[in-house]
N, C-alpha and C positions, 0 to 999 in steps of 0.2 A: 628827041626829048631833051629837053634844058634840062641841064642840072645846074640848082641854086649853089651862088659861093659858098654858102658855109656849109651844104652838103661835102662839098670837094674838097674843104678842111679837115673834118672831122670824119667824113664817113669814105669809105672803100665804096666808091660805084662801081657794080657787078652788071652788065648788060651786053650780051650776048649783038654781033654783029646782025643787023637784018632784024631784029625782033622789038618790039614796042612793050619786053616787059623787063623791069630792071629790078635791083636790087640792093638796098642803100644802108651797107651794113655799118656799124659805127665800132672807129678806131679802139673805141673802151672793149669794146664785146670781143671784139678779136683776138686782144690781148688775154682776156678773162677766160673764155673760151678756150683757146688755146694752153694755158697752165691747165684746167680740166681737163684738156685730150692727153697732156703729155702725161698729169699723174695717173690714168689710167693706163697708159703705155708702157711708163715704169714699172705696175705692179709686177708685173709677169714676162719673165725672158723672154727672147725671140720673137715671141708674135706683140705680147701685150693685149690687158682688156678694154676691150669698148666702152665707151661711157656714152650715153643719150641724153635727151629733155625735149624742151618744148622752148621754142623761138617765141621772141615777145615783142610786139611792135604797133604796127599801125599800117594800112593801106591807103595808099592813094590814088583815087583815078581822075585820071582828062585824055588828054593824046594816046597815053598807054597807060600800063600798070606801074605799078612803083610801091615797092614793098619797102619800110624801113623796118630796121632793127634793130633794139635798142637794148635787149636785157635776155635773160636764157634763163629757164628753171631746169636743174638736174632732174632727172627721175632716178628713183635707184633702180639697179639690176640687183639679183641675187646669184647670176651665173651660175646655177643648177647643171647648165649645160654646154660648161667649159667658156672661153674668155670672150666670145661675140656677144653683142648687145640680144638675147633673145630670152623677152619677159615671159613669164610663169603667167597661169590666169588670174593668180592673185594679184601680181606686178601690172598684168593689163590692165586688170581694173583700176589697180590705183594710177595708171597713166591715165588712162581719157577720164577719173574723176579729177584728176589736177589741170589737164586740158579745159574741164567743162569750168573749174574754177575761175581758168581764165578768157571764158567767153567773152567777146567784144556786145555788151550789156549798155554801153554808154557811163558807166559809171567809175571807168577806171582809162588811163592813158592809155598802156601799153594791153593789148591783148596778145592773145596767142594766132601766129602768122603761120605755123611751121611747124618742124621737126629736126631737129638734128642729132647726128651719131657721129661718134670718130669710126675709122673703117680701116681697120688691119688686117681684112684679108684682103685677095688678089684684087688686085684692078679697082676701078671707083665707081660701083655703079649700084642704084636699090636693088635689095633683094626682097623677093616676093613678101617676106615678111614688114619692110620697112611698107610698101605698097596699100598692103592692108589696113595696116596702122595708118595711114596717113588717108585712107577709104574711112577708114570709121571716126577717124577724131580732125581731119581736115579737108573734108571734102568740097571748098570752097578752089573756085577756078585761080584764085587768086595766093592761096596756100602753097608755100614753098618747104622743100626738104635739103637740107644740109649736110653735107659729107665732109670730114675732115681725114684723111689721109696721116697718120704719122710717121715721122724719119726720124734716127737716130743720128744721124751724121748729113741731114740736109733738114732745108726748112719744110713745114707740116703742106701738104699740096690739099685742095679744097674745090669743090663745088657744088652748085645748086641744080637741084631739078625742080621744076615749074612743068603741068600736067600743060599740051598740047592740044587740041583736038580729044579734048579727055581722057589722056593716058600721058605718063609718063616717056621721058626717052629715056634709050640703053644708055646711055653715058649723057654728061652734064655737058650741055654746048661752048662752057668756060670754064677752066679750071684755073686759079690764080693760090699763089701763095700764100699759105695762111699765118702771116706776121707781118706784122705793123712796118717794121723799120725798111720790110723788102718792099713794103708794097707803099709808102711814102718816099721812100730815099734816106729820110732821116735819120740822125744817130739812133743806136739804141735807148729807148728811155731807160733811167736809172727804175731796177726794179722793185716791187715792192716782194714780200719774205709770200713762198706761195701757199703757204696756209691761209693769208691775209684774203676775205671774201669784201666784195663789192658792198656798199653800206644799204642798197635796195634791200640784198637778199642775203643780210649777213646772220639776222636768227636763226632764220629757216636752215640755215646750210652750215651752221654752225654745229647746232644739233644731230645732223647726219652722221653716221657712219660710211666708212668707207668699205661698202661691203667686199670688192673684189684685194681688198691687199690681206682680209683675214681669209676669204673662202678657197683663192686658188691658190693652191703652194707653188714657189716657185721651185723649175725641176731645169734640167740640161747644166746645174752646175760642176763641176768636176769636183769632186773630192778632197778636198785637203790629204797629201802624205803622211801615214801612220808611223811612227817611230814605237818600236815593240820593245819593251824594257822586261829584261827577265829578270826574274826572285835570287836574292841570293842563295843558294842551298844551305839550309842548315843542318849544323853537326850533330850526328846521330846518337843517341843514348850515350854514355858512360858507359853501362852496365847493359847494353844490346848482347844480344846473340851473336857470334861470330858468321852466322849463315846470314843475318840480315845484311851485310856489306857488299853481297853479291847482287841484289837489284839495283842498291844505291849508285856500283862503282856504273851496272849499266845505264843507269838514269843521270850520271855526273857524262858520262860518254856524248849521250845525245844530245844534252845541253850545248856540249862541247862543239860537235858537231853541227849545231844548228847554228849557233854563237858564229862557228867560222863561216857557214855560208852566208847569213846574213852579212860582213865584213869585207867580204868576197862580192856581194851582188853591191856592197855600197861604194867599195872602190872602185868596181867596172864603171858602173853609172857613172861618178864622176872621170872616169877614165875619157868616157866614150863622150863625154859636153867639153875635155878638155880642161885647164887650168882657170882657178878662182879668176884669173882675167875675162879670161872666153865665155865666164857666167853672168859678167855685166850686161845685160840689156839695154843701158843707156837711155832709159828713159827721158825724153824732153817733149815741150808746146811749144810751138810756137806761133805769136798771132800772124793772120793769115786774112784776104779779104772775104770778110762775111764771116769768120768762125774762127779754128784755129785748126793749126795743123801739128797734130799728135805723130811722135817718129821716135825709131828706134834703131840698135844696131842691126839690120837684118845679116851682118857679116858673122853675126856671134855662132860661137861652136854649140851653143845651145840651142839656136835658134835654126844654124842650119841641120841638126840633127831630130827636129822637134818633128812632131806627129798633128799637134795642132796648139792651136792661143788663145786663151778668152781674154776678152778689153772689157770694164769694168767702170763704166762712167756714174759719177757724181754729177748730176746737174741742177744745183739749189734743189729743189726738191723731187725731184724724181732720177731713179736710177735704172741706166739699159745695160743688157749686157751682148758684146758681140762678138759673136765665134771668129776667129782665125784657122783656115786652112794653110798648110806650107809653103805657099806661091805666096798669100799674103801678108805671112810673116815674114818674108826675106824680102819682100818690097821693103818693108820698114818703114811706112809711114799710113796715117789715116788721114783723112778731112774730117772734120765735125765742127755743124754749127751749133755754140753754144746757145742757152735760153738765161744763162745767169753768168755774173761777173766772179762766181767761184766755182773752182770744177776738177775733180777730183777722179783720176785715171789710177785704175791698178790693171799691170797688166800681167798674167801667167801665161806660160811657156812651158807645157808640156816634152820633155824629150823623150820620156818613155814612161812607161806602166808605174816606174818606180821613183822617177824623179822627176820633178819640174821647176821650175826656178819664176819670182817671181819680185816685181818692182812697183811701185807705189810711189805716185807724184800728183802733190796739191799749185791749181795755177790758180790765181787770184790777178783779179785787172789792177 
């Protein structure tokens, strides 16, 4: 199958060794697409929510198939049932009404070709649900489904399923990186601020809420240290009872008492991470090919005493957060590909129940 020059410009050819059907996804959509997978990633620790819609394009046939694409409408979730893309019946409906809105009718360019989801759970492959959906609102042989894969510290991984012999396969026969600059060579292009929407569909999605950054709380953060400030006692009557002095002197006792052990638990702890030196974590970036390489002192007395780390990334507009176990905090350093030329790393260091120490570093290109 020939692909035209200005395809090979503009668009990412997706085609599968051995098969006559391709898929001619264009450089704008990937980029777009991708800022909508990441801020659904960021809402929510660890896993991150899924975001859907519907693919918008055009089909071509001769020799084989040839799917372009050209544009993506959101759909909302309401995640009723935690951070996977899995719509309500009301949410159904209003998908395949927006679907049918954009039935290929002849009176509009782009119709709808597809489906796509980002995909944070295991492995990359539809689940029964994505199947059905794509049974009732795409059931043409030529209708493709979109997976996007996100990473916190590598580029978004991505691919298409296209129905077989009238069924989908267990896995996508291509998976390719989902960014622009990996899958051109290209510098990175200078970005735009990622609120900023595509001028196709900038009412429509302007309007929108973002339901999962209000619905799901984020949870696995560790606590901020409590510092407990006691009352100072106050001086009892003038003209008190001489017997009232007897609970007071016991009640000045426990204060006394508690005062010391607190005092006592806050010098061990910093006993036990070692001197205000041994507390530096040494926060630094440094650029790196494809991203940048995040490092620290793993030799630190807090660090080798620590229980566990959370890293704390800023990235233009979405934020991940990534646990540290104690092997990987005494490596002392991370990979991570950035999505923005500002980025913003705080990193906490656990050393025990009572202490933790912590460093905060803004990198700017």
């Amino acid at each position: 199958m020939n692909v035209p020059a200005q395809d090979a410009q503009q668009y990412y050819v997706w085609q599968p060794a051995g098969k006559s059907f391709a898929v001619h996804v264009h450089l704008a959509v990937i980029e777009a697409l991708g800022s909508e997978v990441m801020r659904g990633f960021g809402a929510v620790p660890k896993r991150g929510a899924e975001v859907g819609g519907i693919l918008l394009g055009s089909v071509e046939h001769g020799d084989g198939t040839i799917v372009h694409i050209e544009d993506f409408e959101p759909v909302e979730c309401g995640y009723t049932r935690g951070p996977s893309y899995l719509l309500s019946p009301e949410e159904r409906e209003n998908f395949e009404d927006t679907a049918e809105g954009f039935r290929d009718d002849g009176s509009q360019r782009n119709h709808a070709v597809g489906f796509f989801r980002s995909h944070t759970r295991d492995g990359l492959a539809l689940a029964p649900e994505d199947t059905e959906l794509m049974d009732a609102c795409f059931p043409g042989p030529e209708s493709v489904a979109l997976l996007v894969k996100p990473f916190a510290t590598k580029p978004s991984v991505a691919g298409f399923f296209f129905r077989e012999n009238g069924s989908f396969p267990s896995s996508s026969p291509l998976e390719f990186p989902f960014r622009r600059h990996e899958l051109t060579g290209e510098q990175p292009p200078e970005r735009r601020p990622l609120t900023e929407k595509r001028p196709r569909s900038e009412e429509s999605r302007a309007s929108a809420p973002a339901p999962f950054e209000q619905s799901i709380p984020e949870t696995g953060k560790a606590p901020a240290p409590q510092r407990v400030a006691y009352p100072e006692p106050s001086a009892p009557p003038a003209k008190s009872s001489r017997w009232l002095w007897v609970p007071f002197s016991f009640v000045f006792l426990l204060l006394g008492l508690a005062l010391g052990y607190l005092l006592d638990l806050s010098f061990g702890s910093r006993a036990a991470a070692g001197s205000a030196a041994d507390l530096d974590l040494s926060l630094a970036v440094q650029k790196s090919d494809g991203g940048l390489s995040v490092q620290w002192n793993g030799n630190s007395a807090a660090i080798r005493n620590a229980g566990r780390g959370v890293l704390e990334v800023h990235d233009g507009g979405y934020a991940k957060t990534v646990e540290l176990d104690p092997s990987q905090l005494r490596g002392g350093k991370l990979a991570f590909h950035n999505a923005s030329d500002a980025v913003s790393f705080h990193l906490t260091v656990y050393v025990n129940s009572r202490l933790s120490v912590s460093e905060t570093l803004d990198w700017h290109q």
